[in-house]
C-alpha positions as CSV (number, residue, x, y, z in Angstrom):
1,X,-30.1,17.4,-22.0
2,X,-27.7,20.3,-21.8
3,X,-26.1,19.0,-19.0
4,X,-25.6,15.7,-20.7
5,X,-24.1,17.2,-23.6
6,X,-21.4,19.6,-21.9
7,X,-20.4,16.6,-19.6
8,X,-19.4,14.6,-22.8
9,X,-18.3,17.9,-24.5
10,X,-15.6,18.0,-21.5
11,X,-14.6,14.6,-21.5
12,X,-14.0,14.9,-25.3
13,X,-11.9,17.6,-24.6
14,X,-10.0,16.0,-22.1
15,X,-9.9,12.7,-23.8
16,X,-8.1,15.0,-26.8
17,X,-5.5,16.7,-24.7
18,X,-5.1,13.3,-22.8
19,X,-6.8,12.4,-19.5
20,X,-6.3,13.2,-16.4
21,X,-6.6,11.0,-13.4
22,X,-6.3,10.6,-10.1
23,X,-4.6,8.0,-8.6
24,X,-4.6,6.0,-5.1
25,X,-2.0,3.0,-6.5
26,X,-1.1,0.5,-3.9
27,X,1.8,-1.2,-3.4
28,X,-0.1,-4.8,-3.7
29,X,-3.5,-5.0,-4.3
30,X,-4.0,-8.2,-2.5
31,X,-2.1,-8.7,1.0
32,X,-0.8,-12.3,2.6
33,X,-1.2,-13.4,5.7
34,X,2.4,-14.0,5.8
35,X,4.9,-11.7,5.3
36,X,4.9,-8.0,5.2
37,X,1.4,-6.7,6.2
38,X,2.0,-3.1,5.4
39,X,0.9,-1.6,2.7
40,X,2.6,1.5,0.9
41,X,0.3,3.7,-1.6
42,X,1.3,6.4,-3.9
43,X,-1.4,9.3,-4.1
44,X,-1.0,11.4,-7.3
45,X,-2.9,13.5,-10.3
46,X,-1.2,12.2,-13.5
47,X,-1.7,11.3,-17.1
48,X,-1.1,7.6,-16.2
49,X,-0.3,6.2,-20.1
50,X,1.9,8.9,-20.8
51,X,3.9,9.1,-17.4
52,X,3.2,12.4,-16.9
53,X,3.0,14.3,-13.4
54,X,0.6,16.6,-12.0
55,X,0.9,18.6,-9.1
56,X,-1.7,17.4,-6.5
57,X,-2.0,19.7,-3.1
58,X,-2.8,18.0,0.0
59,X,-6.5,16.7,-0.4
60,X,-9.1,18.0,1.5
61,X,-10.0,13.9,2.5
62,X,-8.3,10.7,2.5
63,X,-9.7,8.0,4.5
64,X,-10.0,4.1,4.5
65,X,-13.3,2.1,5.0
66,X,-13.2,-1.0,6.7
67,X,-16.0,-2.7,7.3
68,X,-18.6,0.0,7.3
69,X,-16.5,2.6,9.3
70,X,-14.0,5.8,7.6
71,X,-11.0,6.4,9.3
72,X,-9.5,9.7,8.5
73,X,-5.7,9.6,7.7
74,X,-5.4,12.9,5.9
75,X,-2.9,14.0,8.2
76,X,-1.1,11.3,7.8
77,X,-0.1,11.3,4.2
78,X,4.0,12.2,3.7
79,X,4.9,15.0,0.9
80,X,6.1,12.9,-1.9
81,X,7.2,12.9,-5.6
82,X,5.0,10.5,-8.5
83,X,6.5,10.7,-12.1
84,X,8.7,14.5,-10.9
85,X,5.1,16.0,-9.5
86,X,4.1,16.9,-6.2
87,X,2.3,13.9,-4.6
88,X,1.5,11.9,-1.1
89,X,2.5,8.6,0.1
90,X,1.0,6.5,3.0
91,X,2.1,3.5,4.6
92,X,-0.8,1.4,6.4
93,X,-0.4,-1.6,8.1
94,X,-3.5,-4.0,7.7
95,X,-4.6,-5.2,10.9
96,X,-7.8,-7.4,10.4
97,X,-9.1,-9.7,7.3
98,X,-11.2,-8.4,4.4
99,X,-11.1,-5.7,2.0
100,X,-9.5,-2.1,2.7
101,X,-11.0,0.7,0.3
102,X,-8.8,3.8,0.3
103,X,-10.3,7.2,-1.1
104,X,-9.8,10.3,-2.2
105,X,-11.4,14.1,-2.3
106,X,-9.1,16.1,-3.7
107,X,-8.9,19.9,-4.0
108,X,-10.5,21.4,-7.1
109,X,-7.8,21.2,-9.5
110,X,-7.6,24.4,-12.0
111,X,-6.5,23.3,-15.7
112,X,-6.4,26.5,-18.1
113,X,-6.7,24.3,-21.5
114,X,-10.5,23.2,-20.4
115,X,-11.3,26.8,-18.9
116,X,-12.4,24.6,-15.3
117,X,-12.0,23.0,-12.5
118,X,-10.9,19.2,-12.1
119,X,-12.3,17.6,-8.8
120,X,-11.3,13.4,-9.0
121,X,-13.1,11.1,-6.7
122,X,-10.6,8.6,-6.5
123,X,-10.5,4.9,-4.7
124,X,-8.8,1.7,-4.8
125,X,-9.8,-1.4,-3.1
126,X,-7.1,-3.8,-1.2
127,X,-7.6,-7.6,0.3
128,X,-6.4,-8.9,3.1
129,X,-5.3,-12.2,4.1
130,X,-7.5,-14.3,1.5
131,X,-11.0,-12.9,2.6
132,X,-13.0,-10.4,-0.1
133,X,-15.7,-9.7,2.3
134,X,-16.6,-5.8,1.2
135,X,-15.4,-5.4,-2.1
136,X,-18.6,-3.8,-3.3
137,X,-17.8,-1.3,-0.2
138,X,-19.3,2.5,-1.1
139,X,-16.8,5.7,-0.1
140,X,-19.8,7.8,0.0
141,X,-18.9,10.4,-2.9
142,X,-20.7,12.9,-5.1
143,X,-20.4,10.8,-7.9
144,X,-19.0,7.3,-7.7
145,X,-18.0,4.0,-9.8
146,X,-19.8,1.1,-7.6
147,X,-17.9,-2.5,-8.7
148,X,-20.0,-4.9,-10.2
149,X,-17.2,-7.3,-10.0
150,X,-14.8,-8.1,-7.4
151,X,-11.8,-5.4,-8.2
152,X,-9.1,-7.6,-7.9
153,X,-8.1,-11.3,-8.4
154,X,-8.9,-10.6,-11.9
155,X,-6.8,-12.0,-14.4
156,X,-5.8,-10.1,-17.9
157,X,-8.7,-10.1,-20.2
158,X,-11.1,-10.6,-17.4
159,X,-13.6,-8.4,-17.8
160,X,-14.2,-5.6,-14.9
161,X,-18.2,-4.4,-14.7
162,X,-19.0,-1.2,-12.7
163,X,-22.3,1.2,-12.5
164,X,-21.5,4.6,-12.5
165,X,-23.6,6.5,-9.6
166,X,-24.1,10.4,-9.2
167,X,-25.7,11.8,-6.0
168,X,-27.1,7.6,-5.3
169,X,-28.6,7.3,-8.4
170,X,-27.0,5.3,-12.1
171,X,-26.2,7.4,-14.8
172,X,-27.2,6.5,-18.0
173,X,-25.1,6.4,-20.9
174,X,-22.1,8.3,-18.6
175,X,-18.7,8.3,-20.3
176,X,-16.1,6.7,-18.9
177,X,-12.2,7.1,-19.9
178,X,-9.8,4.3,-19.4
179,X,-6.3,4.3,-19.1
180,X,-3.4,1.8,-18.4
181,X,-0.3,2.7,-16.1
182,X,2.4,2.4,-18.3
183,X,5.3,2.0,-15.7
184,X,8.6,3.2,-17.7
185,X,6.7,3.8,-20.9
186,X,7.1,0.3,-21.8
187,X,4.3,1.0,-24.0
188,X,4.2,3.0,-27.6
189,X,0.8,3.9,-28.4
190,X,0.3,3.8,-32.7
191,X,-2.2,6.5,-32.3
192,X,-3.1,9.3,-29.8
193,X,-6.7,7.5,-29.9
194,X,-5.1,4.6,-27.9
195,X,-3.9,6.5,-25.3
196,X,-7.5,6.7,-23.5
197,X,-9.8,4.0,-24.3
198,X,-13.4,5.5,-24.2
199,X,-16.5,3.6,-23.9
200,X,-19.8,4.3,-23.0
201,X,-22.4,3.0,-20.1
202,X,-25.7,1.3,-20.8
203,X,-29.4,3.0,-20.0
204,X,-28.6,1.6,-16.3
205,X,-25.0,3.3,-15.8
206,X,-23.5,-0.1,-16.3
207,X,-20.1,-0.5,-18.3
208,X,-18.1,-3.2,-19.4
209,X,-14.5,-3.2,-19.9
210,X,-11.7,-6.6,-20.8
211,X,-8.3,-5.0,-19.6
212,X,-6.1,-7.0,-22.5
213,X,-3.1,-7.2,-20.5
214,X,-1.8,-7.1,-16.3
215,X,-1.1,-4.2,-14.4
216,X,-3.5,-1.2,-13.1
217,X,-6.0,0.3,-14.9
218,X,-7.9,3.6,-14.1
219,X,-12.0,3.9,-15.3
220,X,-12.8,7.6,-14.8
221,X,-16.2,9.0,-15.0
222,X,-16.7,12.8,-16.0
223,X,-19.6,14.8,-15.3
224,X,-20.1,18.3,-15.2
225,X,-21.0,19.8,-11.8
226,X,-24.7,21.8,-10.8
227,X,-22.1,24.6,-9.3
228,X,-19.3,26.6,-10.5
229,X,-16.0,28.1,-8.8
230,X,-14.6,31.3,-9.1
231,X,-11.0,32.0,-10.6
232,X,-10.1,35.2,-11.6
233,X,-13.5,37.0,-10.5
234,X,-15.1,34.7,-13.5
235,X,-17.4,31.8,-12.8
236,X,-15.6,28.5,-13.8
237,X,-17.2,25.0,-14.8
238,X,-16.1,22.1,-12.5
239,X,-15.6,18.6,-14.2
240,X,-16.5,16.1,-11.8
241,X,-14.3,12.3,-11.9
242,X,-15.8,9.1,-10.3
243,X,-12.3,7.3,-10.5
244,X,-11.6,3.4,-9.5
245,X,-8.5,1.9,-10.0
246,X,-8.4,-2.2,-10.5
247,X,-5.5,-4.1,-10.9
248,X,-5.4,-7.3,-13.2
249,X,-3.0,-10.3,-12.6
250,X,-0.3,-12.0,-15.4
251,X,-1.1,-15.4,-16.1
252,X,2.2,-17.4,-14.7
């Protein structure tokens, strides 16, 4: 029960300073057969409503899964710049049909206004040439969001289902944060409380979420971590993200 209640006592707190997240954002999330068959992908840490960068170091992973085998292409990601931060980019050329799921382990992240450590298991999952098979793919993380539905080919105001899973097993009643990328700030939030939507998972870790309008949206996870890290010479709580980023399609 304590555990339970400091995890949702730090994603309040970072739900009130606005939420971090991180971010694996593809140039397309679904790839043609014809025409360009690379595709480029921005790795950041940011405050994706407010279009605010974070410096993210090099992670310690990032891979792609393709049909039940990880490919390392850490060394592979170029030094890059998302919203004036420190970030990575990748260009990948996609070789085969299915689904591509590209993930992240970041570095433990140190953010002085919670007092700990931010660690964001981040993936994103891309199709290519017209076949879905393995878009319920796992990246194998601590904790993870599993897709209940397909994460793309979703139009606005579809609704996106996920479970959220820590060390294989749901979580009931996690929180999970949601938040829109609003590219250029084309957005103006009335209230500070619609920056981050919030809602809460069922008894079986399930969620349900309607995205009200096309472009990428981030559901992010928070749990509080059975060890600490040390800054300082003090013992530091580590907040824990299961992050999945699904993009939803304008009706034409």
């Amino acid at each position: 029960m304590t555990r339970t209640l400091t995890a949702v006592a730090l994603s309040i707190a970072a739900t009130t300073a606005s939420a971090h997240f991180g971010m694996i954002i593809p140039s397309d999330a679904m790839v043609e057969q014809q025409g360009n068959r690379v595709v480029s992908l921005d790795i950041a840490f940011a405050h994706p409503f407010e279009q605010y960068g974070m410096t993210l170091v090099r992670p310690s992973q990032f891979s792609v899964i393709y049909d039940g085998e990880a490919t390392d292409l850490t060394d592979r990601l170029e030094t890059s710049s998302y919203l004036g931060s420190d970030s990575f980019s990748l260009e990948y050329e996609l070789t085969r049909p299915g689904v591509y799921l590209f993930a992240m382990a970041p570095e433990p992240y140190w953010e002085p206004a919670e007092d700990a450590f931010i660690i964001h298991y981040t993936k994103t999952y891309v199709a290519a040439f017209g076949d879905d098979e393995g878009w319920d793919a796992e990246a194998g993380f601590p904790t993870e969001i599993m897709p209940l539905t397909r994460p793309f080919g979703l139009w606005a105001g579809n609704v996106f289902q996920g479970i959220v899973m820590t060390d294989g097993e749901p979580v009931p009643y996690a929180e999970v944060e949601v938040e829109f990328i609003n590219t250029d700030s084309a957005i103006t939030a009335p209230s500070e409380l619609m920056i981050t939507q919030t809602i809460l998972a069922d008894a079986n870790g399930v969620f349900t979420y309607a995205a009200p309008r096309a472009g990428w949206w981030g559901f992010a996870a928070l749990s509080e971590a059975d060890y600490t890290l040390t800054m300082n010479g003090e013992e530091k709580e580590v907040e824990l993200g299961a992050v999945i980023w699904v993009h939803f399609e304008s009706w034409q």
